[in-house]
C-alpha positions in Angstrom: 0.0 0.0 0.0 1.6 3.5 -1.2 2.8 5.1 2.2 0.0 7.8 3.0 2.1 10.4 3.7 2.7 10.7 -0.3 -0.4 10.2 -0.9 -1.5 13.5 0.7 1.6 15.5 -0.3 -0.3 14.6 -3.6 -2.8 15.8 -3.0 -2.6 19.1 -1.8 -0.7 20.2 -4.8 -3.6 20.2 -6.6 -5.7 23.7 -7.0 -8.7 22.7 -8.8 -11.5 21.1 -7.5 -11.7 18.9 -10.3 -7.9 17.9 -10.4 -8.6 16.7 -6.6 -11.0 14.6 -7.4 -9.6 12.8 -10.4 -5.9 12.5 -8.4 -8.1 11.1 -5.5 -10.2 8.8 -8.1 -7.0 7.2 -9.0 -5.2 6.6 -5.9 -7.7 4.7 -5.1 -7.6 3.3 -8.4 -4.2 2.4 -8.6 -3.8 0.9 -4.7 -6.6 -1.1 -4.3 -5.3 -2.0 -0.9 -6.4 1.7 0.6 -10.0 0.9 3.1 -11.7 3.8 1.8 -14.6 4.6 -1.0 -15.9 7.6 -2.9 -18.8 9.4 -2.0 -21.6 8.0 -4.2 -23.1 11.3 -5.0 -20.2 14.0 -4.1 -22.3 15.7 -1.3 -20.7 15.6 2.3 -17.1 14.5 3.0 -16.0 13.3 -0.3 -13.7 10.3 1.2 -15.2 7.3 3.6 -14.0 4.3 5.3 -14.8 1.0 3.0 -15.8 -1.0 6.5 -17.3 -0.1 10.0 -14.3 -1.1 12.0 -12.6 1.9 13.7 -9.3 3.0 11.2 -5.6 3.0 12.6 -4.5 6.5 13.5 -2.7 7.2 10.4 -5.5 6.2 7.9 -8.3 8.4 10.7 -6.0 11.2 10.2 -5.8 10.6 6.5 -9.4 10.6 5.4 -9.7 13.9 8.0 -6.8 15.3 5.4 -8.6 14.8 2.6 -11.8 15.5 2.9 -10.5 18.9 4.9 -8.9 19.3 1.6 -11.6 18.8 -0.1 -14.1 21.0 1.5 -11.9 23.8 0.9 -11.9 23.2 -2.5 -15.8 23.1 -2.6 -15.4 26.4 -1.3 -13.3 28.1 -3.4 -14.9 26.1 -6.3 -18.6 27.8 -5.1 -16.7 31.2 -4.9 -15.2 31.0 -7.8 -18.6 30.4 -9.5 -20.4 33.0 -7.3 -18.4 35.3 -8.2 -18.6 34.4 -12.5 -22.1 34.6 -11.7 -21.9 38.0 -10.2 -20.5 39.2 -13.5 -23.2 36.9 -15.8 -25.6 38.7 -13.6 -24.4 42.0 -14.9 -23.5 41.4 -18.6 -27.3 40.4 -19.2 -29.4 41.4 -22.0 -31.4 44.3 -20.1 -34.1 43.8 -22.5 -34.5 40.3 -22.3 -35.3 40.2 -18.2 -35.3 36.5 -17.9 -32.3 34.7 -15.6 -33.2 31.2 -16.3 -29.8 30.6 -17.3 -28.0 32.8 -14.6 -30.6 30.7 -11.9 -30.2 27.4 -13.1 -26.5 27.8 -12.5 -27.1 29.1 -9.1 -29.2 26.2 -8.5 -26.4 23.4 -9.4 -24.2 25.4 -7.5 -25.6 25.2 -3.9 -27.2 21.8 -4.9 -31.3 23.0 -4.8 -33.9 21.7 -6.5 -34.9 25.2 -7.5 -35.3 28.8 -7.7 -38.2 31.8 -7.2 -37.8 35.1 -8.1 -39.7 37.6 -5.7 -40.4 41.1 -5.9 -41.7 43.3 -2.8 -44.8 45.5 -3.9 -47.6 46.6 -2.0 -46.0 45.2 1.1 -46.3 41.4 -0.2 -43.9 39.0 -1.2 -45.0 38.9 -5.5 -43.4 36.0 -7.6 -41.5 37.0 -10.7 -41.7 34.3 -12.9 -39.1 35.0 -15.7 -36.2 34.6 -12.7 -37.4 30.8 -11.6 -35.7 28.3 -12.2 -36.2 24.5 -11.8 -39.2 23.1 -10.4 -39.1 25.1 -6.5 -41.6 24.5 -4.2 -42.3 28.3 -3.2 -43.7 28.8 0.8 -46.6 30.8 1.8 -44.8 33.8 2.9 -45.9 36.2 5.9 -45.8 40.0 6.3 -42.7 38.8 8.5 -40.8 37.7 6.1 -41.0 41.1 4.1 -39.6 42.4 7.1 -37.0 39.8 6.9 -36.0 41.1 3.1 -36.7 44.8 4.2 -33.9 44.6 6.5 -31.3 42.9 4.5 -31.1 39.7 6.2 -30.7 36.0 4.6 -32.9 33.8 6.3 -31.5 29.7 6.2 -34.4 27.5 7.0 -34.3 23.5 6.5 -36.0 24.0 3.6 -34.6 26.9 1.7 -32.9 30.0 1.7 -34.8 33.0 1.7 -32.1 35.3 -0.1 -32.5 39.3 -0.1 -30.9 41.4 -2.7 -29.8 44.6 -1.5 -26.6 46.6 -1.6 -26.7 50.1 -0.8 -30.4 50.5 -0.4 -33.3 48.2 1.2 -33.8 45.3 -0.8 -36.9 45.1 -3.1 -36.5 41.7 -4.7 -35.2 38.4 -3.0 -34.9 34.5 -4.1 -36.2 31.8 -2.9 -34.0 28.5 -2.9 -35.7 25.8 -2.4 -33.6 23.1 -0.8 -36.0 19.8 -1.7 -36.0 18.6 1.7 -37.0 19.6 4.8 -33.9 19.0 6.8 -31.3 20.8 4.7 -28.1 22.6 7.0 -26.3 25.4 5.6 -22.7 25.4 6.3 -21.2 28.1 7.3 -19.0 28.6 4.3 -22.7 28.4 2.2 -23.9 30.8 4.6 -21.6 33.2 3.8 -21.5 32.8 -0.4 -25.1 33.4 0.1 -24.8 36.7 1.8 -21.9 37.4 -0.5 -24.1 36.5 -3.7 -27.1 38.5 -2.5 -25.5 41.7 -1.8 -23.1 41.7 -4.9 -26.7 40.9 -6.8 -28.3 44.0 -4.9 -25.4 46.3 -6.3 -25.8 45.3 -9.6 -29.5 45.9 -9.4 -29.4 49.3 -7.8 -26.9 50.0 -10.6 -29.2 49.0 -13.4 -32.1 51.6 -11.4 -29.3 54.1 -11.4 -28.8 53.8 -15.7 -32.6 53.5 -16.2 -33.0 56.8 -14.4 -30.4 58.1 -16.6 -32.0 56.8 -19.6 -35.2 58.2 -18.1 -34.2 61.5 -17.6 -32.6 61.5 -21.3 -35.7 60.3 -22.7 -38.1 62.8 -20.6 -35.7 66.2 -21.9 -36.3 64.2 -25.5 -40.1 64.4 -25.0 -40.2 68.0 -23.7 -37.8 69.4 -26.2 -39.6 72.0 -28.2 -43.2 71.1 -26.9 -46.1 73.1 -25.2 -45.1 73.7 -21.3 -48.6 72.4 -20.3 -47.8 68.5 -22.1 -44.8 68.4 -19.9 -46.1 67.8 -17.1 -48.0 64.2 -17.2 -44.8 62.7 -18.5 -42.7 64.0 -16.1 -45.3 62.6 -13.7 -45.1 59.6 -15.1 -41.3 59.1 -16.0 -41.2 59.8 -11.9 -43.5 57.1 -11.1 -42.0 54.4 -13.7 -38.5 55.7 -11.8 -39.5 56.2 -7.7 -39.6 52.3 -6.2 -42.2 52.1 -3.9 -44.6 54.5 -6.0 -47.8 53.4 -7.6 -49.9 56.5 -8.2 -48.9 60.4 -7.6 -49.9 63.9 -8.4 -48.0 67.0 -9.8 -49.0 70.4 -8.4 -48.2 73.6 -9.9 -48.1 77.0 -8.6 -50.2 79.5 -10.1 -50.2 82.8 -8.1 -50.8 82.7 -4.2 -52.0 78.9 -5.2 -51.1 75.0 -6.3 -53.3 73.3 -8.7 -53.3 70.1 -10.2 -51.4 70.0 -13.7 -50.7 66.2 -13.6 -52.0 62.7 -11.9 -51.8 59.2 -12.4 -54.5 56.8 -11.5 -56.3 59.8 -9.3 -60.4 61.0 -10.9 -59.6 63.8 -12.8 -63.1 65.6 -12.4 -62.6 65.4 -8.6 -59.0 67.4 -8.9 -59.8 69.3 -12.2 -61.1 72.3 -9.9 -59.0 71.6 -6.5 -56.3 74.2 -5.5 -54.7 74.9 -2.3 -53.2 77.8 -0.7 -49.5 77.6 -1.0 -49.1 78.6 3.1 -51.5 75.6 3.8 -49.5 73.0 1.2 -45.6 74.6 2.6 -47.4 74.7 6.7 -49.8 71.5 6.8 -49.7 69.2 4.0 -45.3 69.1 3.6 -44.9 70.4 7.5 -41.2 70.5 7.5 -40.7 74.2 7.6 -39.9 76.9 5.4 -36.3 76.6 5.3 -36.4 72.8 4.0 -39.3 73.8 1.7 -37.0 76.2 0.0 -33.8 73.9 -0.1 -36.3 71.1 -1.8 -35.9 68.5 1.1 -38.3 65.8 0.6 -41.0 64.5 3.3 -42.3 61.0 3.8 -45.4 60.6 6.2 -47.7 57.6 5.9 -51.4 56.5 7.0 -51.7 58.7 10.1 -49.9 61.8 9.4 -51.6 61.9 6.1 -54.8 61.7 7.5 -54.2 64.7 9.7 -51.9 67.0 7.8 -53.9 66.3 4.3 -57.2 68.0 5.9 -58.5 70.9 3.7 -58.8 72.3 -0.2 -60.4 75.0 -1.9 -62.8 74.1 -4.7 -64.4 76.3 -6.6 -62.2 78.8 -4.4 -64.4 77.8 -1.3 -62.7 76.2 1.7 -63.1 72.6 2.0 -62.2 71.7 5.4 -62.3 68.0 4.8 -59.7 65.3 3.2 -60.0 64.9 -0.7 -61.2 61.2 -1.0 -58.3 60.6 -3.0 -56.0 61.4 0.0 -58.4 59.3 2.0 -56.9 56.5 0.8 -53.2 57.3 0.5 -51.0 54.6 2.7 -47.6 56.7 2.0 -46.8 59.6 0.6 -43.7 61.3 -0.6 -43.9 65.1 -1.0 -40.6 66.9 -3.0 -40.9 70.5 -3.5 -39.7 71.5 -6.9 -37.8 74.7 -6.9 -36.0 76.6 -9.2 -32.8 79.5 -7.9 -34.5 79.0 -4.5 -38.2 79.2 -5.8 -41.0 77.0 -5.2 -43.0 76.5 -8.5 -44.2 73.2 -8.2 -44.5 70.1 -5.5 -44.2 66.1 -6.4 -46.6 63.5 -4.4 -45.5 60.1 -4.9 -48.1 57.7 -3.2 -48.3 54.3 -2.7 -52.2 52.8 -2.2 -51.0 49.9 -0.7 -47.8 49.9 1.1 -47.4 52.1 4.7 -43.4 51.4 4.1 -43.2 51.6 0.7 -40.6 54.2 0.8 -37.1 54.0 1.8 -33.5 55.6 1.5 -33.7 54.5 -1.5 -36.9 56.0 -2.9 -36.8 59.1 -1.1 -33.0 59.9 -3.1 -34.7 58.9 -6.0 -37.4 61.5 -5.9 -35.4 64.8 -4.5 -32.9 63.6 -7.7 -35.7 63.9 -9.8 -36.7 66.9 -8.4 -34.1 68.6 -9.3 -33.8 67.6 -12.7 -37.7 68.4 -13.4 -36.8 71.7 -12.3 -34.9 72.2 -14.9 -36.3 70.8 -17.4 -39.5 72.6 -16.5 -37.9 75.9 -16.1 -36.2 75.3 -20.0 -39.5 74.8 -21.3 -40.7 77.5 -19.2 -38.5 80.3 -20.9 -39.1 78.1 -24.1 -43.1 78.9 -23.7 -42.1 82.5 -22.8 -39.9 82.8 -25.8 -42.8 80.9 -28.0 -44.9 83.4 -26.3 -43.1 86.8 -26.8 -43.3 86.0 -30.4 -46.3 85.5 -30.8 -47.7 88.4 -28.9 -48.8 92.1 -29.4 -46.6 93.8 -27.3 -49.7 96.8 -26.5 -52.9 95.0 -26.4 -51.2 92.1 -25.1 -53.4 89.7 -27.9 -52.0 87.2 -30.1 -50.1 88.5 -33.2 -50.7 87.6 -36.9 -48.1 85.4 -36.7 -50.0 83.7 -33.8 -53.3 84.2 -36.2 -52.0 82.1 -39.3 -50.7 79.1 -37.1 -53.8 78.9 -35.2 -55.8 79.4 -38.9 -54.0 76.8 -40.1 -54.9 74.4 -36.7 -58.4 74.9 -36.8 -59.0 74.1 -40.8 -57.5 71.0 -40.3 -59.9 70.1 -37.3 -62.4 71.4 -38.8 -62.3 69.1 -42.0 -61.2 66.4 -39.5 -64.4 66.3 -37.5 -66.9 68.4 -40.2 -67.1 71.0 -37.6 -68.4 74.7 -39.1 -65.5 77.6 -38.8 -66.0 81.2 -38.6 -64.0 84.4 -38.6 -65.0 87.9 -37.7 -62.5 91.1 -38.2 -62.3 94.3 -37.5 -61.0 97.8 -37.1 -61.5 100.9 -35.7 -63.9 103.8 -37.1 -62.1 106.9 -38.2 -58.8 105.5 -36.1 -56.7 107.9 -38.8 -58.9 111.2 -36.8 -58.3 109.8 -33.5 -54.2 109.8 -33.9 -54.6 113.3 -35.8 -56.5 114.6 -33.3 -55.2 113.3 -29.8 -51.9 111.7 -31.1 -50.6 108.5 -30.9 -50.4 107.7 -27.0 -54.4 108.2 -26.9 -55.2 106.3 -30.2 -52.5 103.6 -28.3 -55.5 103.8 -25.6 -58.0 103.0 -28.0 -56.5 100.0 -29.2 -55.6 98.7 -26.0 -59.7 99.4 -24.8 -60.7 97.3 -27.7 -58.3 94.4 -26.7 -59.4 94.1 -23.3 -63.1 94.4 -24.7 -63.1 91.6 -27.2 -60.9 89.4 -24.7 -63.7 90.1 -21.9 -66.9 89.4 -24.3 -65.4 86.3 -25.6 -64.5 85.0 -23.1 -67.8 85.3 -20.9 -69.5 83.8 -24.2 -66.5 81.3 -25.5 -69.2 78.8 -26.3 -72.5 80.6 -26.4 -72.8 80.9 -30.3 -72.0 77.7 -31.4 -74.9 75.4 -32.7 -76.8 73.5 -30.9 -76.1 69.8 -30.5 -72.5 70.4 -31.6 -70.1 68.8 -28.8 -66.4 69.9 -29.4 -63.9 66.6 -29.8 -62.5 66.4 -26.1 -59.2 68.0 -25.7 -58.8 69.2 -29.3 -59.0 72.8 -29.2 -62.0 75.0 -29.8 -61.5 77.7 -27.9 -62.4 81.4 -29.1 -59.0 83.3 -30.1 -59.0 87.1 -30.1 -55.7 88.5 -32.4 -54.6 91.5 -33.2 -53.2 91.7 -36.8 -51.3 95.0 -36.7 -52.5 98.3 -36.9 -55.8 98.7 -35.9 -57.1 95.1 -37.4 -58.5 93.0 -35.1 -59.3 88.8 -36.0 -61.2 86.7 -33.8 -61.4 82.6 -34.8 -64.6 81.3 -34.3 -64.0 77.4 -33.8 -67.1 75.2 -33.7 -69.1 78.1 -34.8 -71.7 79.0 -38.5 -72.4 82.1 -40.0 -75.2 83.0 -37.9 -73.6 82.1 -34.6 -70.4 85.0 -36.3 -73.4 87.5 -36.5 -74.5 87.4 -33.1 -70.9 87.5 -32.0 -70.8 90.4 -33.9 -73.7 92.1 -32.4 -72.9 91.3 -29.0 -69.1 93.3 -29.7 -71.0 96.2 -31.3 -72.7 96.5 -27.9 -69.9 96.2 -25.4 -68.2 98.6 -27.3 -70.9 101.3 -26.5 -69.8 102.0 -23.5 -66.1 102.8 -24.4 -64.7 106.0 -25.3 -61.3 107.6 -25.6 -60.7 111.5 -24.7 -64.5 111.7 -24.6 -65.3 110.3 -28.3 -67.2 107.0 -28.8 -64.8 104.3 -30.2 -66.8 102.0 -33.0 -65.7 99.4 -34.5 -66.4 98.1 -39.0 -66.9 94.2 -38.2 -66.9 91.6 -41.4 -67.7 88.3 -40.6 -67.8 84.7 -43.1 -67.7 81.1 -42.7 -65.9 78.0 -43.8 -67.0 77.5 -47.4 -66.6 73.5 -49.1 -63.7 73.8 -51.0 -62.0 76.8 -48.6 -58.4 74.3 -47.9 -56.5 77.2 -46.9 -59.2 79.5 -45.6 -58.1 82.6 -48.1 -62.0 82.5 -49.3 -63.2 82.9 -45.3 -60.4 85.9 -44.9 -61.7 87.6 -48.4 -64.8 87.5 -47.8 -64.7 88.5 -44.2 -62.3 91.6 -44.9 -65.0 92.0 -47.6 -67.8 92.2 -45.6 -66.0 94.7 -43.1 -65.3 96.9 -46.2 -69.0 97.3 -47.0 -69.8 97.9 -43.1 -66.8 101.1 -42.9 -68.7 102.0 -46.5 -71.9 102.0 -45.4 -71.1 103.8 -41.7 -69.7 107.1 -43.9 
């Protein structure tokens, strides 16, 4: 029999788990003499005495040699391929979400029967199929072991491992091993590739959140690049929600004046916030309730069921005080609140809520939303001064109306809705009577006057009567346009766009501005106005018929006031 001395010099040259085993397969091989067998199935000590009698000292402290080598090259082996899973982990296809192949490795590696995936939302334990692998026999989990995953900690169990992933943050996702048995023990060496595993797994999945938000936030300045201010704000809503963990439903305020109004939501009844505002003392003092100075530096606030319940109380609707909870709050189980702020200026405030959850909200969560914050408040304020700019140019500096510029792109809008939805299309025009003799005589800050008068009368009457005029059993396509739109074209020529609205619905517009103009003078003398209205002819694509015949038809009225 080969002295077994050499024998285990032999074998502790080897560095690869495999090499052991094949040396040790033939030694045993080769010396047939040696009382010991192979493991049948390569689980436990690897080496075992071939008989029950008790071994001489040298061949007890032998087979302790060896299987002591052994289990330290399982180790390393399982580290080894922890740690190339680690990095399979990370080069996945992010758009292809499944891990069958990363799980089924994990699997063979700590010898299961199979893997869960498991996601925490709405304060449950939810299974993820596209991470199982195997055939695992998943438990009936409690509102304990959420707790268990909230805090980071791997739970061993005799019949799986219930194994968190979280690095820097709380974990939000978890795997269940399931060991197929119900008296599995977890060495200490497993135990610890575990908690390895799980929190290099956590750091790879907090870095993915951290390149979707990029992405997001690249993808958001894409969406709001060279669009209308007021279509900014339900993406940025929404990019927020898709980004915040924890969030299922939220709200975007904006502040108008002395007041916030509600500019955004997701899942919320509209009707029940169209008309809501609230005082921006009683949304910085009761509803966020951390103080001025944190309200001003953008710190965000997380309260949950209680809190809400008590600092949530009170709205203005209809600008009546409501001193009772919005049902929509009512049913809030956690809320983030992130002022927005811009050069130390509170223009607008972020609710992220959960419906479900009373912890949904962690470290985690709360960094994510004061991040976003901040970058909404850029972006917002960008298209901001881009609305201003879009404005500016499209504005009469005096009257403060639209321009003619602002007159041929709104022309050109409503012709195409109205051949879209056969709607009827007006236009009414006008100028001043004897304007000339009211510069000549008074000069031109007083005939200035005069134009700005008629401005603020046509913008009054219109908008008092926006829909008045319009035929009856006409219903304007929901969120389309259709709005009266009062311009002034230069000079003292006057356009107002009647959406929605026939030739006989353009007279009685007419009238009705004949008649508030009445009661206006300038330096004591009446200011009357020449008003030519037509309508949308078949035929009309580009409207030039409406605007000849209109200009027309104010011709004929100066004509026949002489």
């Amino acid at each position: 029999m080969t002295p077994l001395f050499h024998l285990s010099a032999s074998l502790s040259e080897c560095v690869s788990l495999g090499a052991f085993r094949d040396r040790l397969r033939a030694m045993l091989a080769d010396d047939p003499a040696l009382p010991f067998t192979l493991s049948p199935d390569g689980s436990g000590p690897i080496l075992r005495p071939t008989g029950a009698a008790e071994l001489p000292a040298d061949q007890a402290v032998f087979l302790q040699l060896v299987n002591n080598l052994h289990a330290r090259l399982v180790t390393l082996d399982r580290q080894a391929r922890v740690n190339g899973l680690a990095e399979q982990f990370a080069r996945r296809d992010e758009e292809n979400p499944s891990l069958s192949t990363f799980a089924e490795e994990l699997c063979r590696i700590f010898e299961v029967r199979g893997l869960a995936g498991l996601g925490v939302a709405g304060g449950a334990l939810r299974r993820v199929p596209h991470w199982d692998a195997g055939k695992p026999v998943v438990p009936a989990f409690t509102p304990e072991d959420v707790a268990v995953i909230r805090a980071g900690e791997v739970s061993f169990r005799p019949d799986g491992v219930l194994l968190p992933l979280g690095g820097k943050y709380r974990p939000r996702a978890a795997f269940w091993l399931d060991a197929g048995t119900s008296d599995r023990a977890w060495p200490d060496a497993d135990r610890a590739l575990l908690r390895q595993l799980g929190h290099q797994l956590g750091l790879e999945v907090e870095r993915l959140q951290a390149v979707r938000y990029t992405r997001s936030l690249q993808v958001l300045h894409a969406e709001l690049l060279g669009g209308e201010l007021e279509d900014a704000y339900q993406p940025l809503l929404e990019r927020a929600l898709a980004t915040i963990p924890g969030a299922e439903c939220g709200s975007l305020l904006i502040r108008e004046g002395g007041v916030f109004r509600y500019a955004a939501s997701v899942t919320f009844d509209e009707t029940e916030l169209s008309e809501v505002t609230f005082p921006v003392g009683h949304t910085r003092d009761q509803w966020y309730g951390l103080g001025e100075e944190a309200w001003h530096r953008g710190v965000p606030r997380v309260q949950s069921r209680g809190l809400l319940a008590a600092h949530g109380t009170g709205y203005d609707l209809h600008g009546e005080r409501v001193n009772a909870p919005l049902p929509s709050v009512a049913g809030i189980q956690a809320n983030i609140g992130v002022p927005i702020l811009y050069q130390g200026e509170v223009y607008a405030f972020l609710n992220v809520d959960s419906m479900t959850d009373p912890e949904a909200f962690d470290r985690e969560s709360i960094d994510l939303a004061q991040s976003f914050a901040r970058q909404a408040a850029l972006l917002l304020h960008e298209a901001r001064m881009r609305a201003q700019v879009h404005a500016a140019a499209r504005t009469d500096v005096l009257t403060g109306l639209q321009n003619r510029r602002a007159f041929t792109e709104s022309l050109t809008r409503e012709l195409a809705r109205a051949r879209r939805h056969a709607l009827p299309l007006s236009l009414l025009v006008a100028d001043i009577r004897a304007f000339k003799a009211v510069n000549d005589t008074h000069g031109h800050l007083v005939g200035d006057q005069a134009l700005m008068q008629v401005g603020e009368v046509l913008l009054r009457e219109l908008r008092v009567s926006d829909v008045v005029f319009r035929p009856a059993g006409r219903d304007a396509p929901a969120g389309q346009g259709g709005a009266l739109e009062v311009f002034r074209w230069g000079g003292d020529e006057f356009a107002v766009l009647l959406p929605e609205t026939d030739l006989a619905g353009a007279r009685v517009v007419r009238e009705r501005l004949r008649a508030a103009m009445r009661g206006t003078d300038v330096a004591g003398q009446p200011i009357e106005l020449n008003v030519g209205v037509a309508a949308l002819r078949d035929g009309d694509v580009t409207g030039e018929v409406m605007l000849r015949e209109a200009d027309d038809a104010m011709y004929r009225d100066k004509q026949g006031s002489r």
